[in-house]
C-alpha positions in Angstrom: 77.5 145.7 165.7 80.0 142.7 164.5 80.3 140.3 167.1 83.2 137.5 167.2 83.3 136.2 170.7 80.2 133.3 169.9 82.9 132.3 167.0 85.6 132.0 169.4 83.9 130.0 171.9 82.0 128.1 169.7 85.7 126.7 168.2 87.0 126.6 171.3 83.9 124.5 172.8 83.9 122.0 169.8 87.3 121.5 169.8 87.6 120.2 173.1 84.4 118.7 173.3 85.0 116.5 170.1 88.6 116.8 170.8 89.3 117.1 166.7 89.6 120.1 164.3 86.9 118.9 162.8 84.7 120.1 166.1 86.5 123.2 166.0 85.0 123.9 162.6 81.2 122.5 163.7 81.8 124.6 166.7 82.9 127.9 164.7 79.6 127.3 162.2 77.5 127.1 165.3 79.0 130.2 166.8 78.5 131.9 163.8 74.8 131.0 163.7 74.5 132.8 167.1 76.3 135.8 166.2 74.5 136.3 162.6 71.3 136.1 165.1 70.0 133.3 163.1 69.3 130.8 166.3 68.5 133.5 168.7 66.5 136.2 166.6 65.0 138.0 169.1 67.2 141.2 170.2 67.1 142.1 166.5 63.2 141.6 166.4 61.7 145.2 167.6 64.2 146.5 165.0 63.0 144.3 162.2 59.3 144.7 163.3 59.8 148.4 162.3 61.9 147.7 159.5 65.1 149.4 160.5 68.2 149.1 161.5 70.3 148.4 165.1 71.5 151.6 165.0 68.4 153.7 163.7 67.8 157.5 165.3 65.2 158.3 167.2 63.6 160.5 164.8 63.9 157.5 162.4 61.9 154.7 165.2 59.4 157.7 165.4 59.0 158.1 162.1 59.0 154.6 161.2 56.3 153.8 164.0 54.0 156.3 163.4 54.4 155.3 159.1 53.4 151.5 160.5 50.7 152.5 162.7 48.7 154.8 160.0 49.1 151.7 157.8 47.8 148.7 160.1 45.9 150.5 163.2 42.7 148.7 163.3 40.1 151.6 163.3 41.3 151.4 159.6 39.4 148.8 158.5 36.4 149.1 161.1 34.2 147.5 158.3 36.1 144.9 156.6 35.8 141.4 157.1 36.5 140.1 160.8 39.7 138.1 159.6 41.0 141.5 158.4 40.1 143.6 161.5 42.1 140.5 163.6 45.0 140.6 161.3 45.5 144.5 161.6 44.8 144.3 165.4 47.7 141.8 166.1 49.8 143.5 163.5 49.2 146.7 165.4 50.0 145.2 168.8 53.3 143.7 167.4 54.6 147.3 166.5 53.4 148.5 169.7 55.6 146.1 171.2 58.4 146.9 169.3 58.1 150.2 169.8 57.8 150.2 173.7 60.9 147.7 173.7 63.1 150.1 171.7 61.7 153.3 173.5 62.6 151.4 177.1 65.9 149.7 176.2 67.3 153.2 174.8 65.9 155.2 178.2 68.3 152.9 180.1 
């Protein structure tokens, strides 16, 4: 998805706030920061957790969850080193998360 509106009224804002062009363009770059998802990263978060795409299938978020989970569930290294068996459980627990926010956004 390509927005545009957090451009607009990011130009719009600045401009009249610093009443220049000069704040239209600090308000444009700003605006662009929030639609690229590079101040507010977290609606693109479960996505990236999983390593996919916005607009992945649901065969693909099963696939991809299930690949992640075999990989970093916990019971998987039962006897390494205690640093290793926290690492793998909060690993685990983020792509639980991930998954449960996809699965319940996409039921709606």
């Amino acid at each position: 998805m390509n927005r545009w509106y957090g451009k607009v009224l990011g130009f719009i804002a600045g401009w009249l706030l610093l009443r220049h062009p000069g704040g239209g363009l600090i308000g444009l770059l700003i605006g662009h920061a929030f639609d690229a998802g590079w101040v507010a990263p977290g609606r693109a978060a479960p996505y990236r957790v999983l390593g996919l795409a916005s607009d992945a299938s649901d065969a693909e978020i099963d696939q991809a969850y299930r690949r992640l989970m075999s990989q970093y569930h916990p019971d998987k290294v039962a006897g390494a080193a205690p640093e290793l068996r926290e690492q793998a459980e909060r690993k685990a627990s983020e792509i639980n998360a991930a998954y449960d926010k996809i699965k319940s956004k996409r039921r709606r």
